[in-house]
Every structure is written in C-alpha cells, then in structure tokens.
C-alpha positions as semicolon CSV with decimal commas, in nm:
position;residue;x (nm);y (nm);z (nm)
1;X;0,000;0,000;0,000
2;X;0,154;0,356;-0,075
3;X;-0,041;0,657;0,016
4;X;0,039;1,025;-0,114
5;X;0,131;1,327;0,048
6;X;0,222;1,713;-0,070
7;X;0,560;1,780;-0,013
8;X;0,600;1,875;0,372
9;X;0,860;1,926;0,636
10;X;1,015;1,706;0,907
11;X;1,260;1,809;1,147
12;X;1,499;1,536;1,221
13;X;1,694;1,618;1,545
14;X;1,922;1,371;1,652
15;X;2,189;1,295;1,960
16;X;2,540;1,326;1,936
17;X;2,623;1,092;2,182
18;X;2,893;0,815;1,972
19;X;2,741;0,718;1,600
20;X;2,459;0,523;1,706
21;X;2,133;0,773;1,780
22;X;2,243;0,893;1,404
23;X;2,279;0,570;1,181
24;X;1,949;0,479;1,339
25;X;1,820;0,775;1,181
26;X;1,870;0,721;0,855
27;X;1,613;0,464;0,763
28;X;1,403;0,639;0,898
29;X;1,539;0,967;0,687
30;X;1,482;0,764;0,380
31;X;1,158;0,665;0,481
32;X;1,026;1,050;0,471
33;X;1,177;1,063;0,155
34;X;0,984;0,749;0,000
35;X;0,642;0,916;0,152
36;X;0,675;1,241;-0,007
37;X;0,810;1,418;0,304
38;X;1,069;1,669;0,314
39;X;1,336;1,617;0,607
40;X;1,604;1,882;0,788
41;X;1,844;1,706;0,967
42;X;1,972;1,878;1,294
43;X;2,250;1,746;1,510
44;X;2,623;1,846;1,624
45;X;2,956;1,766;1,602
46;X;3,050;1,342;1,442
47;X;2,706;1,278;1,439
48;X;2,644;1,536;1,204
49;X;2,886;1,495;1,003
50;X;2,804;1,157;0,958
51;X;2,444;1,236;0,869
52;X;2,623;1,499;0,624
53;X;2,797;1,269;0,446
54;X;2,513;0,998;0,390
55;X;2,258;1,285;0,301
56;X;2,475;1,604;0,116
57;X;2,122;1,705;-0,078
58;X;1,944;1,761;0,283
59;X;1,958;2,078;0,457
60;X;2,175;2,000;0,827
61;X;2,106;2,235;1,122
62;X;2,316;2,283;1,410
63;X;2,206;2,220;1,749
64;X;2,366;2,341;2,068
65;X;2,624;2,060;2,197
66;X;2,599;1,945;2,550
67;X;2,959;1,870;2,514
68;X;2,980;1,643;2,804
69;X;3,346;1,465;2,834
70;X;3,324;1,085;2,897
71;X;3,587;1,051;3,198
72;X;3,915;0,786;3,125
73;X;3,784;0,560;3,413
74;X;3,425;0,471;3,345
75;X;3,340;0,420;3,717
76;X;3,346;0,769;3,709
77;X;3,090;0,860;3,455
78;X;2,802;0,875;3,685
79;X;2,972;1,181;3,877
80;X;3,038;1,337;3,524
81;X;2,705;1,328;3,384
82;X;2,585;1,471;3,770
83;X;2,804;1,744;3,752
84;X;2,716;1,821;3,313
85;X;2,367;1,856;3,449
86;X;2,292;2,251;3,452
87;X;2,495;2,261;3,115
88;X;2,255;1,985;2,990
89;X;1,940;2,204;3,085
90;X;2,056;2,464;2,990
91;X;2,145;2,299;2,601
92;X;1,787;2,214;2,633
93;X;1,641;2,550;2,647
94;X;1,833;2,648;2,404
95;X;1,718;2,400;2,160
96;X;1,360;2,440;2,257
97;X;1,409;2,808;2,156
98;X;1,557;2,696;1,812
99;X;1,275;2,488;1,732
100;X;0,982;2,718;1,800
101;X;1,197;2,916;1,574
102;X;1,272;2,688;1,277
103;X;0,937;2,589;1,251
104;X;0,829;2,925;1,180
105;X;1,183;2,971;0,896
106;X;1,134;2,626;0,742
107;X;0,783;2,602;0,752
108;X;0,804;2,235;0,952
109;X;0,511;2,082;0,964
110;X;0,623;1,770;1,251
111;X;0,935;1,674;1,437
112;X;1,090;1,328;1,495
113;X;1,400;1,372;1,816
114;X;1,630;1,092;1,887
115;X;1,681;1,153;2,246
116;X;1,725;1,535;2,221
117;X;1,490;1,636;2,484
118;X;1,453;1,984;2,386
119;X;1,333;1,928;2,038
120;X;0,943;1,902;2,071
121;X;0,707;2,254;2,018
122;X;0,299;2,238;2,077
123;X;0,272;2,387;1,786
124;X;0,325;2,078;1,539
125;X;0,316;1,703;1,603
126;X;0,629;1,602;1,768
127;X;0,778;1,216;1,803
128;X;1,018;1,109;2,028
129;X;1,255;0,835;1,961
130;X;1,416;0,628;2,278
131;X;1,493;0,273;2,373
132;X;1,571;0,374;2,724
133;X;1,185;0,457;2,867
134;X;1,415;0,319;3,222
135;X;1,740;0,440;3,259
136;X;1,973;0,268;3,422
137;X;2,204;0,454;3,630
138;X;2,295;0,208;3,907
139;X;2,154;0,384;4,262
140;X;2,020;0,653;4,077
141;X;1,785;0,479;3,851
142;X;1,445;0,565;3,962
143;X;1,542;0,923;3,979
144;X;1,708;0,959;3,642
145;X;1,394;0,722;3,484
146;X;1,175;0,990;3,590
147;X;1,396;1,275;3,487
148;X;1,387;1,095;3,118
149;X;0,972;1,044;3,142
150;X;0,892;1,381;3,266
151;X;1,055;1,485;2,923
152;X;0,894;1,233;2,729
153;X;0,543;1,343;2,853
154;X;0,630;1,670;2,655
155;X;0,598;1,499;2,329
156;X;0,319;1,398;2,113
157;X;0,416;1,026;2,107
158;X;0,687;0,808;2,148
159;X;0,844;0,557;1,924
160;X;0,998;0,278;2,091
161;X;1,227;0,107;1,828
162;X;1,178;-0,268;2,000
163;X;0,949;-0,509;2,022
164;X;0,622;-0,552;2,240
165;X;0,601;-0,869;2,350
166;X;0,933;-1,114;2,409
167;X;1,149;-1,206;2,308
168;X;1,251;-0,825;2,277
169;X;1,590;-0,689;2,223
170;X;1,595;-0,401;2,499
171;X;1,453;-0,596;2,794
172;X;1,390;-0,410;3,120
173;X;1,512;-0,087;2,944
174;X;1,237;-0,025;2,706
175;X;0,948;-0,220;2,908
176;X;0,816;-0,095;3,201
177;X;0,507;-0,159;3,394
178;X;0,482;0,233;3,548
179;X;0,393;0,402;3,198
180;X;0,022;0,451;3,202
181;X;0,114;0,813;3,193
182;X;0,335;0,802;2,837
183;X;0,277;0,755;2,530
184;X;0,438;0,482;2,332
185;X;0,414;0,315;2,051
186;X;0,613;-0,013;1,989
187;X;0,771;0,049;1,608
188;X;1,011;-0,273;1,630
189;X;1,364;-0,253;1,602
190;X;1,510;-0,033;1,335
191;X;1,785;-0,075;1,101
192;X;1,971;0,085;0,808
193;X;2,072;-0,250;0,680
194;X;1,895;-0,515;0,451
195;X;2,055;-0,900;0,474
196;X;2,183;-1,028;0,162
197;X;2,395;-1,368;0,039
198;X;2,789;-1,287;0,114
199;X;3,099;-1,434;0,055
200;X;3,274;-1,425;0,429
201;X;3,588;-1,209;0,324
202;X;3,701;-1,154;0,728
203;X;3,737;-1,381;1,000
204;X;3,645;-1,068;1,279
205;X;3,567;-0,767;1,197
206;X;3,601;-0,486;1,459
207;X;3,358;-0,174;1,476
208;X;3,435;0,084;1,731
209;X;3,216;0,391;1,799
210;X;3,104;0,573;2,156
211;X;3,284;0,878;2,278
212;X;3,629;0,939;2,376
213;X;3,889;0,884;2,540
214;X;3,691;0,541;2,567
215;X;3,680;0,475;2,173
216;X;4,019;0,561;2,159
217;X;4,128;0,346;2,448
218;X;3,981;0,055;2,351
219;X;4,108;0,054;1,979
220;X;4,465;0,060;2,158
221;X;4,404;-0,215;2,337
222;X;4,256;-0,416;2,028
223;X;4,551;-0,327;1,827
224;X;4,777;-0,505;2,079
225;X;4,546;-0,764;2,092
226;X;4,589;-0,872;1,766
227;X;4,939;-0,898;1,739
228;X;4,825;-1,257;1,857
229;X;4,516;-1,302;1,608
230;X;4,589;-1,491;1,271
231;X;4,298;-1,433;1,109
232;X;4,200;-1,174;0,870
233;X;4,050;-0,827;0,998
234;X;3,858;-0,564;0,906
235;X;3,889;-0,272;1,166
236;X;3,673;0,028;1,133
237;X;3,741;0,299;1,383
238;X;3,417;0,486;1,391
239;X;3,583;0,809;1,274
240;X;3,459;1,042;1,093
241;X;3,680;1,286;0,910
242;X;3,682;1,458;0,576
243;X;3,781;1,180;0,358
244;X;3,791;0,788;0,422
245;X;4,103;0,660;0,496
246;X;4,240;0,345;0,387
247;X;4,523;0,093;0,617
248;X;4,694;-0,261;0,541
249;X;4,865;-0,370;0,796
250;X;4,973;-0,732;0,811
251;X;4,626;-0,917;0,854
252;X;4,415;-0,642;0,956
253;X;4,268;-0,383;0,696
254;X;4,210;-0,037;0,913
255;X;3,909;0,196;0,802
256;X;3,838;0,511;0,946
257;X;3,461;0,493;0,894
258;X;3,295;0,338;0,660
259;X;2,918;0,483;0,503
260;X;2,589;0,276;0,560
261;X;2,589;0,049;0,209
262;X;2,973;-0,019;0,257
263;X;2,959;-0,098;0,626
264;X;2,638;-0,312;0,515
265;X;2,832;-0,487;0,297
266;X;3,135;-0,561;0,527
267;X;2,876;-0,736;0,789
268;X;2,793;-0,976;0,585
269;X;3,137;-1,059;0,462
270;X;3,258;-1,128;0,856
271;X;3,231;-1,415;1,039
272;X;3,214;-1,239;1,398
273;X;3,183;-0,881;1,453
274;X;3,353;-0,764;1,822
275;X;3,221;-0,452;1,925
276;X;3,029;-0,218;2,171
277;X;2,681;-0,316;2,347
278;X;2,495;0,002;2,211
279;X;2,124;-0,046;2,153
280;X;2,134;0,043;1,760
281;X;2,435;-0,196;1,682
282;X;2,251;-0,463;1,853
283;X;1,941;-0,388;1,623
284;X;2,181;-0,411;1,314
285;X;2,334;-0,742;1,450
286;X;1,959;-0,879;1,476
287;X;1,848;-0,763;1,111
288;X;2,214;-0,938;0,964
289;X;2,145;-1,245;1,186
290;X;2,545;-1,203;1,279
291;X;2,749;-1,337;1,560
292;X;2,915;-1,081;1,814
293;X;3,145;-1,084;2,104
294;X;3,076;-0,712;2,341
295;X;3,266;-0,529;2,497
296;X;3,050;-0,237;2,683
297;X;3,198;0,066;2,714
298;X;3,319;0,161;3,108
299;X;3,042;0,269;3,302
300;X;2,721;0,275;3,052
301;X;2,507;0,067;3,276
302;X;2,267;0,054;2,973
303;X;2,515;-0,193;2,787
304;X;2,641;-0,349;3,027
305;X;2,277;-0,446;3,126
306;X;2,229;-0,558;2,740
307;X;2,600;-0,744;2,702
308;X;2,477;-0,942;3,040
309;X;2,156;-1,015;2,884
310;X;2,254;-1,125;2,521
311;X;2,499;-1,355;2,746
312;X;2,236;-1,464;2,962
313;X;2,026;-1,547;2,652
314;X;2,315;-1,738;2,510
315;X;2,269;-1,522;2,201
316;X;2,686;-1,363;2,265
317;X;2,916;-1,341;2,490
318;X;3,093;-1,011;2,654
319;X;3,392;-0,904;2,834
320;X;3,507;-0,559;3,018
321;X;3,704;-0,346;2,865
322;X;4,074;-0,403;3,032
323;X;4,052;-0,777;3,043
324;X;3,924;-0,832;2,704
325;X;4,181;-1,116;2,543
326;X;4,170;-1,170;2,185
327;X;4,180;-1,550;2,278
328;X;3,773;-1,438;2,413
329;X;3,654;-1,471;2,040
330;X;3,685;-1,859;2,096
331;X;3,360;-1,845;2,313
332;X;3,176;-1,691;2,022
333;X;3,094;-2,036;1,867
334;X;2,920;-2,205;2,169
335;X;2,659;-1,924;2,085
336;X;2,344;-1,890;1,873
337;X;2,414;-1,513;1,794
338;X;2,139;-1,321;1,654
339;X;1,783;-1,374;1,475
340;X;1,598;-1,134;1,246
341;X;1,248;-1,152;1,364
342;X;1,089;-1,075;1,017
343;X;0,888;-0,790;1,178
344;X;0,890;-0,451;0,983
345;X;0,836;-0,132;1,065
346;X;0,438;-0,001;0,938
347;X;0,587;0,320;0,840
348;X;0,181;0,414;0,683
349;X;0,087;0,391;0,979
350;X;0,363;0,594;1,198
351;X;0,339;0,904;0,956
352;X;-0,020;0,909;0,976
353;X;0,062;1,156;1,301
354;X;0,156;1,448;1,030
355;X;-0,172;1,436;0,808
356;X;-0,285;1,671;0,986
C-alpha cells in the first residue's frame, strides 16, 4: 500500500552521543523521503557529520552541543554526567528556543528527536525516539527514569524502536510496567541495513564507535590484541573525518569509517563482529542475523545491562574493557548469535501523526 502526500517538512533532530542515535536515523530519513516528506536534519559535532555525508542534498542544522566529556575511568561517569547537568538544561532550552523558531523559517510541519529532549514545540506534532523509557544509572535509577519520562510526557508520542512482547531486544530498558502516563508506541527494532547472500571475506571484523577517550582506548588495546590473532580483519574505527582513509597492515585492513551500504556490505562478509553493546548496533546485529562478542563501554550501565543479557540469553558473549583477550573470540561459537524476527516497521501507519 503507498499513500500520497504534498511535499511537507520534518525536522529530524538527533543525539550526538557516539554514531549510534544517528545511523538509526537514517532509515528512517529515507523513509520520509519514500512518503513524499521533506526532512532537515539537525544534530552536532561526528554525528552530524556523519548524517552529512550519507545525506549532502538535505539541509543539516546545528544544534547546541551538550559537550559532556566521557571521563578515562568509566566508574566515574556517573559523577560526570551529575556534575554536566545545569549545562545539559541549559542545552535544552536552548534547543527548545531553536525549534519554536525553525518551525516558523522552514515552515516544519512535525518533528521526529532521537533523544534530544529539547526538540518538541505544541505547535506541530512532535515524536520522540528512545529505547531507554528506564534508565539505568545504578543507585540513581528511579530518579534519572523519571527525569527521562517527565521529558517524554512533553511529546506527542513516542516511538519505541523494539518489540512488544518477548522475546525483545531491549529488555527491562524499554518495558516498564509504570507508563500509564506516556505515550508509546512499539515500532520494532530499526535498522539501516537489509541482509543479503555474502561471501565471508574476514574472520572478525572490529567496529568501534562511543565517545572518547573510551573509543580511543579501547582501539589501543585491540591493536595489541591482535598482534596474537591470525585471522584476517577488518577494523573500522568509527571516525569520521573529511575523507575515508584506507590501512593494510599485516592481517588487519584499518578503516576510518565506513558509510551505511559499505559498512552493510562488510557485515555480511565477517564471520564475527567484536564490538560495543549500544542499543542500535545490537538492532543491526539482529536484522544481519550475525554473531558478536561485546565489549561495553566503562560505566554505561545501559550496555552493560544488554552485554549481560545477550549472554544470559546465550545469544553472545561479553567481556570488560581491560581484560578483554583476543583469545575471548573462541567463546563466540558455543553461541546462537542473533535472529531477524521478520517484523517490519508499518511506516503508513507511523506518519499518519503528520496528516494533519
């Protein structure tokens, strides 16, 4: 079924918070495009760059950065984030005022936010995007749940990218009994990627994103690591710079980043894929029905939660950070890894919110 619309305006605000919140974003992007709609992307700093480089014909926006500095020990995080907490309020006001304003410029006619709290107006239909309606903070949970809901209220609807019923992908994070008050629509996971037959090209293939210093740290230790791996690699860095940049070094072929169709591509070529717990690499895992070894990044109770559950599940298996031993990737095969569940996203039906 296709249904027709007049060429009209979506504001696309999205997270810079590592790669993930963006690449998430752009099937959903392409989807406006398909149904007539007319996106503006709005971000800062990689992840809008990224979203540059995959869409150069779209108009970008820049958004005020919270510019929050992920501490070197992840223990620490918690006390971070505490003490970021008036400059993250006040990056919210700031990007409220924006939007009331753009709408006006641009003409916008709905919104869709990926966790940017800020970017919702009474004036249009506005969508908010989140896997996390409970967010796990360790002692702090309840009060940093509510924090996250109070803001969610202040949207129109919100699109939980998992599914309903079990088995689900986000657990405990995006299904909670205390939501009577929000609400959410289940839009099953979303993905930029579409399986295909591949010839396996790479024995592992390593994909790095999340903020620094922890990206950085952990491709350090990788690249000592596999001084003692014999297999063929493919390590992508999750950097995004100016042009792509191109490495051979012994067994392991280094990428700086790699665009959506590419990285797409590279999946399917790799027998295991080692990487971060984040939410929207598990959703492309599931959709490539790929094998994975995590490794969660320091102090993000949110995937450390998901690598113990995907381990639980015997799905994959994790380690932290410092002890991580290349000789790990071994466990990999006494797992089932991951299943695409066939479901698809009823995109008719989502966009039905900006008929009117």
């Amino acid at each position: 079924m296709e249904i027709e619309y007049e060429n009209r305006t979506i504001l696309v605000t999205v997270l810079n918070w590592g790669l993930g919140h963006a690449t998430r974003c752009i099937p959903i992007i392409k989807m406006l495009h398909y149904y007539n709609f007319t996106p503006i992307i709005a971000s800062d700093g990689p992840a809008l760059a990224l979203l540059k480089k995959e869409f150069p014909y779209i108009l970008c926006l820049q958004l005020p950065s919270n510019a929050i500095e992920y501490p070197k020990n992840g223990n620490h995080f918690k006390r971070k984030l505490l003490q970021n907490l008036p400059k993250i309020a006040l990056t919210i006001r700031e990007e409220h005022k924006l939007i009331n304003q753009w709408i006006k410029k641009y003409e916008i006619i709905g919104i869709i936010s990926d966790n940017r709290m800020g970017c919702y107006s009474t004036q249009v239909p506005s969508v908010y995007i989140t896997h996390q309606i409970t967010v796990l903070t360790g002692n702090t949970t309840w009060w940093s749940t509510k924090l996250h809901q109070y803001f969610i209220k202040k949207f129109t609807v919100c699109w939980v990218p998992d599914h309903q019923k079990e088995p689900n992908l986000g657990g405990k994070l995006s299904h909670t009994a205390t939501t009577n008050e929000l609400r959410l629509e289940y839009i099953g996971p979303v993905s930029r990627f579409h399986i295909h037959e591949a010839e396996q090209k790479y024995d592992l293939l390593i994909l790095l994103s999340g903020p620094e210093p922890q990206r950085e740290m952990l491709e350090i230790h990788l690249i000592e690591q596999l001084k003692n791996y014999e297999g063929k690699v493919l390590f992508v860095k999750g950097i995004i710079e100016a042009v792509q940049k191109k490495e051979e070094i012994g067994n392991v072929l280094y990428y700086n980043f790699m665009k959506a169709r590419q990285l797409e591509q590279c999946i399917q070529e790799s027998a295991i894929v080692l990487c971060r717990s984040g939410y929207t690499t598990i959703m492309d895992l599931e959709r490539l029905n790929k094998k994975a070894f995590f490794i969660p990044t320091p102090g993000q109770f949110e995937q450390m939660y998901l690598a113990e559950k995907f381990e639980t599940e015997k799905i994959a298996p994790f380690a932290d950070q410092d002890n991580f031993k290349i000789e790990d990737l071994a466990q990999v095969s006494s797992y089932k890894g991951f299943k695409h569940s066939q479901n698809e996203v009823d995109w008719v039906d989502l966009l039905k919110i900006f008929e009117n």
